[in-house]
PyMOL CGO cylinders between C-alpha atoms (Angstrom):
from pymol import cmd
from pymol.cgo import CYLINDER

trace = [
    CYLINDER, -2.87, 20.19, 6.87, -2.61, 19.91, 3.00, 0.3, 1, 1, 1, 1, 1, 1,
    CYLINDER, -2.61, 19.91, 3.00, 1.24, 19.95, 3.20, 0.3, 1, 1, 1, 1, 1, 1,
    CYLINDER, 1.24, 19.95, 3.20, 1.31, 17.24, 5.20, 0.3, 1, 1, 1, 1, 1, 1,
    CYLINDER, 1.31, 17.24, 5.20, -0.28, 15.13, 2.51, 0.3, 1, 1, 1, 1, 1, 1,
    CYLINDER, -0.28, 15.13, 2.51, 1.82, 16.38, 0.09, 0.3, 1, 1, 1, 1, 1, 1,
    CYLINDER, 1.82, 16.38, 0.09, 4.44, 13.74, -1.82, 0.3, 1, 1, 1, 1, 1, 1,
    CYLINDER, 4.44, 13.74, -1.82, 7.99, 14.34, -2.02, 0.3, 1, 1, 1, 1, 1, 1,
    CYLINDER, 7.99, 14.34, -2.02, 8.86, 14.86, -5.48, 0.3, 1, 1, 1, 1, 1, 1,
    CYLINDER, 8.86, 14.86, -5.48, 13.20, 14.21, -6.60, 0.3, 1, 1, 1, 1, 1, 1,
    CYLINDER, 13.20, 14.21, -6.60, 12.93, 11.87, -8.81, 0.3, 1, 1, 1, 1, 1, 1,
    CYLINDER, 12.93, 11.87, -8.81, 12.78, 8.51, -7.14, 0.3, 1, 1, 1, 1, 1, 1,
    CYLINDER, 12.78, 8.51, -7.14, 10.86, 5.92, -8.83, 0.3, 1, 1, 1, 1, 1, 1,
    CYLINDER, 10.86, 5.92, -8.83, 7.82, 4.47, -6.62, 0.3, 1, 1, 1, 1, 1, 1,
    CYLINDER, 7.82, 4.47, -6.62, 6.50, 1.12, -6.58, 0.3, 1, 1, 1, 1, 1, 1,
    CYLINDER, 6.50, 1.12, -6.58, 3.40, 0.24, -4.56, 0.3, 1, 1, 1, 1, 1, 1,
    CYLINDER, 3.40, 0.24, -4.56, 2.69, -3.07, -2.77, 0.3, 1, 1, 1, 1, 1, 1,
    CYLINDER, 2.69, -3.07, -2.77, -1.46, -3.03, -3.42, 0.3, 1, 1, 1, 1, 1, 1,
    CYLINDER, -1.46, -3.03, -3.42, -4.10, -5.46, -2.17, 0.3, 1, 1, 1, 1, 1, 1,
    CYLINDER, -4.10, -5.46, -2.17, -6.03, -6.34, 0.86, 0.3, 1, 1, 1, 1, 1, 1,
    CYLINDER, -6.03, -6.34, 0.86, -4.75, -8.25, 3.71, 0.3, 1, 1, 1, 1, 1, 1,
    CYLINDER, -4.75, -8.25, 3.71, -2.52, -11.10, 4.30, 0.3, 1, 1, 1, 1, 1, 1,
    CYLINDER, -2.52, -11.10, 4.30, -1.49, -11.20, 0.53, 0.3, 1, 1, 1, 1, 1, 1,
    CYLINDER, -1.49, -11.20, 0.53, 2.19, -10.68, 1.18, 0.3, 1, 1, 1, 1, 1, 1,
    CYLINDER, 2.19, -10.68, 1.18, 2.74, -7.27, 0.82, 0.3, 1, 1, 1, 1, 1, 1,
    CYLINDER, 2.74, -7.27, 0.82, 5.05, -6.68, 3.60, 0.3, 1, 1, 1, 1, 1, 1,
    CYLINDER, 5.05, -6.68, 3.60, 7.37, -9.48, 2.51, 0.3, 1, 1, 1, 1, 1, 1,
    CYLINDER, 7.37, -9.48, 2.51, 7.58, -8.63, -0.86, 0.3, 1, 1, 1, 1, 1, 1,
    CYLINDER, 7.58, -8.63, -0.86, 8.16, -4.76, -0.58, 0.3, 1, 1, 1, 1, 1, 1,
    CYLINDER, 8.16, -4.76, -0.58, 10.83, -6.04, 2.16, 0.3, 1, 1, 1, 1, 1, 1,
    CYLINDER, 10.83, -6.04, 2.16, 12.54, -8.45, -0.36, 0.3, 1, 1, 1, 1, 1, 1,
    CYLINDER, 12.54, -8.45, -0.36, 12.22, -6.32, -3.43, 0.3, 1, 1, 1, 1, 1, 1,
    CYLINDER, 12.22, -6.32, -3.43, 13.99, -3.22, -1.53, 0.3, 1, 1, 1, 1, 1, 1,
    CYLINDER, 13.99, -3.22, -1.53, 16.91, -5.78, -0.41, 0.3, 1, 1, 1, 1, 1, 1,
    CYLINDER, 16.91, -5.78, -0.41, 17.34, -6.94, -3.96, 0.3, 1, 1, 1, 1, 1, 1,
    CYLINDER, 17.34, -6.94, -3.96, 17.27, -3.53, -5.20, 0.3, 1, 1, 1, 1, 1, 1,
    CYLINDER, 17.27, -3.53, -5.20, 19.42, -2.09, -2.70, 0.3, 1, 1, 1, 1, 1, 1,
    CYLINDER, 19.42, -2.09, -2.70, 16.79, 0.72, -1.71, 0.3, 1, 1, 1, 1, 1, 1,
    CYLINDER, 16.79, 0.72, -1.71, 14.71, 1.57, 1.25, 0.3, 1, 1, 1, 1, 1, 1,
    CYLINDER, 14.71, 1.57, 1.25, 10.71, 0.46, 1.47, 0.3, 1, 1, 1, 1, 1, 1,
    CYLINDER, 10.71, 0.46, 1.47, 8.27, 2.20, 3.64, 0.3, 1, 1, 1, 1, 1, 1,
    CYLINDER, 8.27, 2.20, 3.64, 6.04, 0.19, 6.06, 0.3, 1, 1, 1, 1, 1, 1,
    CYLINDER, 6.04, 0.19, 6.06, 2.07, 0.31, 6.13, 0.3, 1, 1, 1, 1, 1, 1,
    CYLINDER, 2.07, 0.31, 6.13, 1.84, 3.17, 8.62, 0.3, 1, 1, 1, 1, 1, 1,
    CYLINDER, 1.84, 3.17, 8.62, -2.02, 1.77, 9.08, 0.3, 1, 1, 1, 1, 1, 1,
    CYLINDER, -2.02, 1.77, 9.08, -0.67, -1.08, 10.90, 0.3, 1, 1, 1, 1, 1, 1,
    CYLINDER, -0.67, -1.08, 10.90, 1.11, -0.01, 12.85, 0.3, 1, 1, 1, 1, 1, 1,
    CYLINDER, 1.11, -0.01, 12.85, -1.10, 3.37, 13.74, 0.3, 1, 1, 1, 1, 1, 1,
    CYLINDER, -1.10, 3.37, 13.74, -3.97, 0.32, 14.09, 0.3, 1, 1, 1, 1, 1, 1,
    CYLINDER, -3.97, 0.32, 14.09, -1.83, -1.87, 16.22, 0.3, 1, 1, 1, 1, 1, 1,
    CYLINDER, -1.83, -1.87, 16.22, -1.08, 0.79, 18.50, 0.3, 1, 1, 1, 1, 1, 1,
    CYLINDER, -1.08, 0.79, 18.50, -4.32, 1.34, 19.27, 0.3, 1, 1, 1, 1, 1, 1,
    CYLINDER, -4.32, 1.34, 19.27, -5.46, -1.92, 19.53, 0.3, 1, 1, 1, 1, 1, 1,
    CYLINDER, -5.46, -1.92, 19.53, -2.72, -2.79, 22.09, 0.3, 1, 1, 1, 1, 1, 1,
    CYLINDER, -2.72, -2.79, 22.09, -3.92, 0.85, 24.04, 0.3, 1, 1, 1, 1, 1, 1,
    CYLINDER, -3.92, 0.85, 24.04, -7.74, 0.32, 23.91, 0.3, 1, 1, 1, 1, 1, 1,
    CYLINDER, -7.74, 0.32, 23.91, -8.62, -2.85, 22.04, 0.3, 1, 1, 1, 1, 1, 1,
    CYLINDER, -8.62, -2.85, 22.04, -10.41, 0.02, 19.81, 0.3, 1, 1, 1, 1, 1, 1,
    CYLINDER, -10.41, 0.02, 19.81, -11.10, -0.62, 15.95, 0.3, 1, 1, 1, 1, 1, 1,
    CYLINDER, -11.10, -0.62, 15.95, -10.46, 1.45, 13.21, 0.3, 1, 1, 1, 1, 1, 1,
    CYLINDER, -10.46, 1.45, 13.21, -13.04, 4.67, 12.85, 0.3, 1, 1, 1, 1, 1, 1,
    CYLINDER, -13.04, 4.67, 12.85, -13.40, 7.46, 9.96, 0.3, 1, 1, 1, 1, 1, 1,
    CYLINDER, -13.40, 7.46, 9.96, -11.62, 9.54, 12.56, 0.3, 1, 1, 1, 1, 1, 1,
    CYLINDER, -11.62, 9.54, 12.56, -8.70, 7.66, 12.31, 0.3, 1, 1, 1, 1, 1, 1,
    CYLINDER, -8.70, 7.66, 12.31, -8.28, 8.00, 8.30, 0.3, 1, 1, 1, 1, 1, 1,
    CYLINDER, -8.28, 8.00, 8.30, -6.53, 11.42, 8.25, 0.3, 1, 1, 1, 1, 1, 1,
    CYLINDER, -6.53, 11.42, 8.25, -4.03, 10.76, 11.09, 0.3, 1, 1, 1, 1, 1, 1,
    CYLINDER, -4.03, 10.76, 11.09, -3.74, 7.18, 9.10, 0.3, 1, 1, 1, 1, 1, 1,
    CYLINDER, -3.74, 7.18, 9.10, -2.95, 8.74, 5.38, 0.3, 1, 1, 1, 1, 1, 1,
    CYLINDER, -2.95, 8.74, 5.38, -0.54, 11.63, 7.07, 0.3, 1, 1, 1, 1, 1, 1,
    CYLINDER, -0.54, 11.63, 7.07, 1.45, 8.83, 8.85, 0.3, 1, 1, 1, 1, 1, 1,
    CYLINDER, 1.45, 8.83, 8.85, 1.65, 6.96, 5.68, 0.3, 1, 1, 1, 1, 1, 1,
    CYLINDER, 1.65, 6.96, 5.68, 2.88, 10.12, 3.70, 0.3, 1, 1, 1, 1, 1, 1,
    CYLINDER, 2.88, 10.12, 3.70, 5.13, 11.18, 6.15, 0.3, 1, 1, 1, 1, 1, 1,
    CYLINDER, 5.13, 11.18, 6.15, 7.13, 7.65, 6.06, 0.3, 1, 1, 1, 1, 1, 1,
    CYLINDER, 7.13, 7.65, 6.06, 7.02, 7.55, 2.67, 0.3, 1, 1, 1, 1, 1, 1,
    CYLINDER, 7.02, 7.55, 2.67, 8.60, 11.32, 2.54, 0.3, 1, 1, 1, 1, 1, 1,
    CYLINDER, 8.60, 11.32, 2.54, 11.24, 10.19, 4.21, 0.3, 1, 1, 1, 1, 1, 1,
    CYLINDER, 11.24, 10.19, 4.21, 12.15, 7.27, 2.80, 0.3, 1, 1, 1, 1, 1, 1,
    CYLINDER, 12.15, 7.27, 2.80, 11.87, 8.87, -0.80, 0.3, 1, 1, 1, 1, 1, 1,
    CYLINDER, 11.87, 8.87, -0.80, 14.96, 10.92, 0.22, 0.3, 1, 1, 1, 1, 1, 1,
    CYLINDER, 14.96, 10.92, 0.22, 17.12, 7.86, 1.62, 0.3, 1, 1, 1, 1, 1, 1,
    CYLINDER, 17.12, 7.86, 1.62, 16.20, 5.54, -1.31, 0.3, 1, 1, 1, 1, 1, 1,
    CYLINDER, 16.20, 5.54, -1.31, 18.83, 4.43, -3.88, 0.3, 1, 1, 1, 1, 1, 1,
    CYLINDER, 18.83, 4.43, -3.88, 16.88, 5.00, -7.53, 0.3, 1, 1, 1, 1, 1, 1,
    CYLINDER, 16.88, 5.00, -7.53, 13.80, 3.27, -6.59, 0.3, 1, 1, 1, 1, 1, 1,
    CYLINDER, 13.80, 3.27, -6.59, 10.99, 3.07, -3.39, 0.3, 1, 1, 1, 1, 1, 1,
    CYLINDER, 10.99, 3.07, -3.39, 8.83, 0.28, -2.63, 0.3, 1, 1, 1, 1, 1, 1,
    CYLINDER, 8.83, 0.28, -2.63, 6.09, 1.35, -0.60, 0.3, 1, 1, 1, 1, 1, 1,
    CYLINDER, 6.09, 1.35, -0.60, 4.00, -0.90, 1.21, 0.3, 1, 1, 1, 1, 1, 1,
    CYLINDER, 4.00, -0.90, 1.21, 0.32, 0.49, 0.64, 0.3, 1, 1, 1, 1, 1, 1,
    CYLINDER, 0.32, 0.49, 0.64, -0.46, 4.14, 0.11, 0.3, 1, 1, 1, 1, 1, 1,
    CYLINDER, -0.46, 4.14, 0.11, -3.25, 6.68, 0.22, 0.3, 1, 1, 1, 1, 1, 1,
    CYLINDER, -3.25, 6.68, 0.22, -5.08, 4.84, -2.73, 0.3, 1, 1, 1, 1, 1, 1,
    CYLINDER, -5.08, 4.84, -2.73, -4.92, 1.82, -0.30, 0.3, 1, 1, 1, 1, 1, 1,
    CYLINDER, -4.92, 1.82, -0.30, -6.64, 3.54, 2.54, 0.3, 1, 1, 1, 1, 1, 1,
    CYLINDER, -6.64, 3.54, 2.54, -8.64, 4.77, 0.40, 0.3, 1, 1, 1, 1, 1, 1,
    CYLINDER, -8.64, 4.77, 0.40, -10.38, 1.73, -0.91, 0.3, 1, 1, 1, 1, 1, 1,
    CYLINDER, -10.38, 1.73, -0.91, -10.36, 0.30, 2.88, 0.3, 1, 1, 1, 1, 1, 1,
    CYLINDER, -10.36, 0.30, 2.88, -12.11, 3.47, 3.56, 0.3, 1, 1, 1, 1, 1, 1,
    CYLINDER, -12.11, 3.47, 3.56, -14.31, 2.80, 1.45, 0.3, 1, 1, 1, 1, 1, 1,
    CYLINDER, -14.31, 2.80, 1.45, -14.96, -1.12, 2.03, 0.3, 1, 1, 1, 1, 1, 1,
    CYLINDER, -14.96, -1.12, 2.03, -15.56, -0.53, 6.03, 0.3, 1, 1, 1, 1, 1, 1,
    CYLINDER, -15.56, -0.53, 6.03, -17.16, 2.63, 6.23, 0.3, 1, 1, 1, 1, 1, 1,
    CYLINDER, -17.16, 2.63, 6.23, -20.51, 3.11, 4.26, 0.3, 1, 1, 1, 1, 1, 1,
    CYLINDER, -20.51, 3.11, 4.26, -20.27, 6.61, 1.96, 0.3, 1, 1, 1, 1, 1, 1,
    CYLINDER, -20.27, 6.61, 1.96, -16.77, 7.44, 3.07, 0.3, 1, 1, 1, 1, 1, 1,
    CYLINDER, -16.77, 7.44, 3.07, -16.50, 10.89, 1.48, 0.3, 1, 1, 1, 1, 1, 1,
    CYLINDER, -16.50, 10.89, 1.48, -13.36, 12.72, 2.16, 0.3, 1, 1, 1, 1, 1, 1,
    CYLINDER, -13.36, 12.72, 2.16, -12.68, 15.50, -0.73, 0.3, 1, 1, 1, 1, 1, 1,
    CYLINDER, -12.68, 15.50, -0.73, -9.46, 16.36, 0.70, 0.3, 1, 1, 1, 1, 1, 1,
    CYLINDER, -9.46, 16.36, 0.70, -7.96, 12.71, 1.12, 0.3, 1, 1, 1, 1, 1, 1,
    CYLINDER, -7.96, 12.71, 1.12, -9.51, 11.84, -2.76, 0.3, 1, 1, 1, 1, 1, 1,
    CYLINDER, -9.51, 11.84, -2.76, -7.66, 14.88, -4.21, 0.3, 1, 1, 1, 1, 1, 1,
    CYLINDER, -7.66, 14.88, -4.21, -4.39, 13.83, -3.06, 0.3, 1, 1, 1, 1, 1, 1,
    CYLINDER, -4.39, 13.83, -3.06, -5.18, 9.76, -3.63, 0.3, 1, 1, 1, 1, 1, 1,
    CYLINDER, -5.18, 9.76, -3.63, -5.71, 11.57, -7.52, 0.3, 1, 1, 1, 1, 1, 1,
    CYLINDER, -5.71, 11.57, -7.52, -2.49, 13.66, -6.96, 0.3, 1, 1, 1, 1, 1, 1,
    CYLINDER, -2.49, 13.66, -6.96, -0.20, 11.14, -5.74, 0.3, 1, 1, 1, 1, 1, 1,
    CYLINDER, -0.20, 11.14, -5.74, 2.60, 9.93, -8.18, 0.3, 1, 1, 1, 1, 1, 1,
    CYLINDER, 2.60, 9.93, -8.18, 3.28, 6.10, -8.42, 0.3, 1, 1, 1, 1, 1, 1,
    CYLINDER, 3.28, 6.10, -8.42, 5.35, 4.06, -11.75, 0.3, 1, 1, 1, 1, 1, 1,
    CYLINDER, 5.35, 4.06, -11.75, 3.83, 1.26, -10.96, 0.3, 1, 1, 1, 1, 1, 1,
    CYLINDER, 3.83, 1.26, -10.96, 1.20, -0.90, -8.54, 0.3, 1, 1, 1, 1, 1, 1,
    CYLINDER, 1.20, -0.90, -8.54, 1.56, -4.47, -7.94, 0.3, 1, 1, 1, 1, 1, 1,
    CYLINDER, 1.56, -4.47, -7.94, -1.36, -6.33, -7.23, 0.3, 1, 1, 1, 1, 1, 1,
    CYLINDER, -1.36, -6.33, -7.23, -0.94, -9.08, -4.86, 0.3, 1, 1, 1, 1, 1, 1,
    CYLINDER, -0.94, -9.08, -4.86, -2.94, -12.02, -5.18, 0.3, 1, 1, 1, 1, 1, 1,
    CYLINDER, -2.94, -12.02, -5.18, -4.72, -14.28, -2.07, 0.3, 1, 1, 1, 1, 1, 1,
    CYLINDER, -4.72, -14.28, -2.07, -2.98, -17.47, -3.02, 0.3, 1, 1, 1, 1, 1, 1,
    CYLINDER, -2.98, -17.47, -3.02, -0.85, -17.24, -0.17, 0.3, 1, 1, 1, 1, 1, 1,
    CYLINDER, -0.85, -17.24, -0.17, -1.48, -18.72, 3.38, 0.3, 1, 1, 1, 1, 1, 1,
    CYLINDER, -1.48, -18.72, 3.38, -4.24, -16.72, 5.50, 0.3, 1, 1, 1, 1, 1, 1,
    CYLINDER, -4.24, -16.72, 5.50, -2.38, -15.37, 8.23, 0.3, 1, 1, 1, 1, 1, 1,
    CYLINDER, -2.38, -15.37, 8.23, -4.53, -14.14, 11.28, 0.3, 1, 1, 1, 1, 1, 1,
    CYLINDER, -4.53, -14.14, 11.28, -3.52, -11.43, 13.94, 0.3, 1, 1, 1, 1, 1, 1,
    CYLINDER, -3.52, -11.43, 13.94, -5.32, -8.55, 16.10, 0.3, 1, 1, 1, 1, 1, 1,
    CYLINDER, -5.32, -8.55, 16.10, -6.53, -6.47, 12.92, 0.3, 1, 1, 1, 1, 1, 1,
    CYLINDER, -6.53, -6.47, 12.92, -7.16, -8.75, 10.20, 0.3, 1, 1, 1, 1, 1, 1,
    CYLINDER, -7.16, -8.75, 10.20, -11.01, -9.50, 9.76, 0.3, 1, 1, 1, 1, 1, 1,
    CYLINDER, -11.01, -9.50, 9.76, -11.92, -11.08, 6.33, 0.3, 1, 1, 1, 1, 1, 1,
    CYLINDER, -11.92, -11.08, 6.33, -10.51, -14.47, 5.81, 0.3, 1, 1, 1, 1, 1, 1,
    CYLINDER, -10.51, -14.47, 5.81, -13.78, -15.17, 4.40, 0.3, 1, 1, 1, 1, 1, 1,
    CYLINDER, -13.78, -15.17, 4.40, -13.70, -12.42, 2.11, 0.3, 1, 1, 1, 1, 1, 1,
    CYLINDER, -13.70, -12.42, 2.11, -10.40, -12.50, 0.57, 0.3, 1, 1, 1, 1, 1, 1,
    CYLINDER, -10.40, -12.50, 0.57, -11.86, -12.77, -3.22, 0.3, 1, 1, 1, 1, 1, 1,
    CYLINDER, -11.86, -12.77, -3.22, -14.38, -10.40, -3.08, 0.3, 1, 1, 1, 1, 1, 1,
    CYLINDER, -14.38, -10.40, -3.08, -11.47, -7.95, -2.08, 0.3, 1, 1, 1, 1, 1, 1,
    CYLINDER, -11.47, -7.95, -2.08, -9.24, -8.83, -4.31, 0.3, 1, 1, 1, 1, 1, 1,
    CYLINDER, -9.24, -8.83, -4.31, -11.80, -8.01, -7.10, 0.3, 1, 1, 1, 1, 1, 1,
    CYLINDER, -11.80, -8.01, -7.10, -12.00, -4.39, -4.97, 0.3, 1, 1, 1, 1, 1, 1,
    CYLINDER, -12.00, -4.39, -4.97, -8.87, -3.44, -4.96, 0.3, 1, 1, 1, 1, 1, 1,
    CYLINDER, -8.87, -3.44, -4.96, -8.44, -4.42, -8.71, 0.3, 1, 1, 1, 1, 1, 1,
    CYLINDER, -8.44, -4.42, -8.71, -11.20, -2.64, -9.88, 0.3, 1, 1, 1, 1, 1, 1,
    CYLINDER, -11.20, -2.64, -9.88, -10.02, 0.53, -8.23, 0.3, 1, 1, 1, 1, 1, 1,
    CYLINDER, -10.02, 0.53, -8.23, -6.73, -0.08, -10.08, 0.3, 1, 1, 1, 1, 1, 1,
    CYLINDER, -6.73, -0.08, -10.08, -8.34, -0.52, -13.55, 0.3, 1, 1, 1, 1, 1, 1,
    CYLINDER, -8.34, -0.52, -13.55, -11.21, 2.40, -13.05, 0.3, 1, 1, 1, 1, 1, 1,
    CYLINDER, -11.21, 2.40, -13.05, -8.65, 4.84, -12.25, 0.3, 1, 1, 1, 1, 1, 1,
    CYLINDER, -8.65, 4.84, -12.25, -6.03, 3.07, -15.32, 0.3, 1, 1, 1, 1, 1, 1,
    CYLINDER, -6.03, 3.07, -15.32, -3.15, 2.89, -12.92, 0.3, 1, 1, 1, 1, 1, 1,
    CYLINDER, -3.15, 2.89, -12.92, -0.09, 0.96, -14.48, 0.3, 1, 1, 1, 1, 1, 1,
    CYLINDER, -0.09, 0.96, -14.48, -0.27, -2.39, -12.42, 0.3, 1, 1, 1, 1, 1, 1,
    CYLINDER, -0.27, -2.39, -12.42, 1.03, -5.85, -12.84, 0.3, 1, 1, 1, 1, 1, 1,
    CYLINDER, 1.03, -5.85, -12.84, -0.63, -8.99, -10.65, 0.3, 1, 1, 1, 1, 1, 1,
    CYLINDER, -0.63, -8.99, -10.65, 1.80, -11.34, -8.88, 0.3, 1, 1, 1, 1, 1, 1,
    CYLINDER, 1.80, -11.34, -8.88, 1.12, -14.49, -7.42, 0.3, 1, 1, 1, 1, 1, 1,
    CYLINDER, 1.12, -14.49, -7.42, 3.38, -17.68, -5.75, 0.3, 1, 1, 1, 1, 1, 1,
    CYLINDER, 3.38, -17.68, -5.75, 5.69, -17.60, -3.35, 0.3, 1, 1, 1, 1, 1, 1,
    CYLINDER, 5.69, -17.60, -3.35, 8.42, -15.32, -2.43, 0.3, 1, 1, 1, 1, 1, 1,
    CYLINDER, 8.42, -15.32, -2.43, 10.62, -16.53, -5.15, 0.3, 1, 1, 1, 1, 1, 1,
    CYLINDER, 10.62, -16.53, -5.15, 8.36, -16.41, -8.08, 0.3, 1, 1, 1, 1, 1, 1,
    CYLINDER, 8.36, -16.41, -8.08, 6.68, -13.13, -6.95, 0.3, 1, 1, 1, 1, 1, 1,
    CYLINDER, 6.68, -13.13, -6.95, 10.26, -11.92, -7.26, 0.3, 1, 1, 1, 1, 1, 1,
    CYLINDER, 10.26, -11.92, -7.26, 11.03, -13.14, -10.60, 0.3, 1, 1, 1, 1, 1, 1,
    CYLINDER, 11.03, -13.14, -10.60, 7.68, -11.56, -11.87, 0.3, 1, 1, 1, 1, 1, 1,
    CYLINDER, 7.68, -11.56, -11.87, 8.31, -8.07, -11.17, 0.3, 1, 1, 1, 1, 1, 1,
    CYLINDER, 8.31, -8.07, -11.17, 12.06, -7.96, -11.55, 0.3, 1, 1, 1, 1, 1, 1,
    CYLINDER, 12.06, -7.96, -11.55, 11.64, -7.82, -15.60, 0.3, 1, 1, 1, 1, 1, 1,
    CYLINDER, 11.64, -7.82, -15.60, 9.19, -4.74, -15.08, 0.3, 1, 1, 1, 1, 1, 1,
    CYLINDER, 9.19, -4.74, -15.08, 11.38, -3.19, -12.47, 0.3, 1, 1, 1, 1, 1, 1,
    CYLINDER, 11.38, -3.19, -12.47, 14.37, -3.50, -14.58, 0.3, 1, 1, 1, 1, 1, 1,
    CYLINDER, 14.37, -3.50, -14.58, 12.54, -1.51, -17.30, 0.3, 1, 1, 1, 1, 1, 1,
    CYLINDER, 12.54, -1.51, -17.30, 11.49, 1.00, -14.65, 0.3, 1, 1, 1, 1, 1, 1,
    CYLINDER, 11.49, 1.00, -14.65, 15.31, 1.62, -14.06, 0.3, 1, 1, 1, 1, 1, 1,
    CYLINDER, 15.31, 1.62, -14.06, 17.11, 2.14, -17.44, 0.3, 1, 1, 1, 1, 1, 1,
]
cmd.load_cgo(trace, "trace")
């Protein structure tokens, strides 16, 4: 089991979409891998959620964090050996971690914590909530959205991460992290 949660290592550099929901994640890792030229792995917790959902109209239990973080780290092992220089990675254990965390009350899980400690990343960007609320079968804290901003934030900070916070649209989200990203790549 502990392979599986291991991180491909060759020497890609790996940028992480971070924040909770609806904060434009998806878009951005999207965008940023087109302008790079590079690959970007999907949040495997959708889609593992989603599944479900559709199946059993089931929520998300503790069970369901381990087959969750393996999916994640699978995609993300794969795309590490297509990408061109750089990955952009659409959440990653640290983010299942702090959802975890937020929606189950004394989530322990040594094994999952010493591979969110393990894991390898250049650089975390923070997405803010000033973009439009968009609702759909798994997203459940519209009313929430600063309080978990400040939660995935201070998990970035406690643990000193290297992170940068975007905000505004598409376009200037882009022209925030391009200057970093540039430096990332010399």
């Amino acid at each position: 089991m502990e392979k599986e949660l291991e991180q491909t290592q060759n020497g890609i550099i790996k940028v992480v979409l971070f924040g909770p929901e609806s904060t434009g994640k998806t878009t951005l890792a999207s965008a940023l891998a087109k302008e790079y030229n590079t690959c970007w792995t999907p949040e495997y917790m959708r889609i593992y959620l989603q599944e479900k959902w559709d199946k059993q109209q089931e929520i998300c239990t503790e069970a369901d964090m381990i087959p969750i973080v393996k999916g994640q780290i699978l995609i993300e092992n794969q795309q590490a050996k297509k990408a061109n220089r750089i990955l952009f990675c659409d959440t990653n254990l640290l983010e299942n971690w702090v959802y975890a965390n937020v929606y189950f009350e004394n989530y322990s899980n040594p094994l999952l914590e010493k591979y969110v400690q393990k894991h390898q990343y250049d650089l975390y960007i923070l997405c803010a909530i000033d973009v439009p609320w968009q609702a759909d079968d798994l997203r459940d804290k519209p009313n929430d959205r600063e309080k978990m901003f400040s939660i995935f934030a201070k998990e970035l900070t406690k643990r000193k991460l290297p992170f940068i916070r975007v905000k505004g649209d598409l376009p200037q989200r882009l022209a925030q992290c391009k200057p970093i990203i540039e430096k990332l790549l010399k």
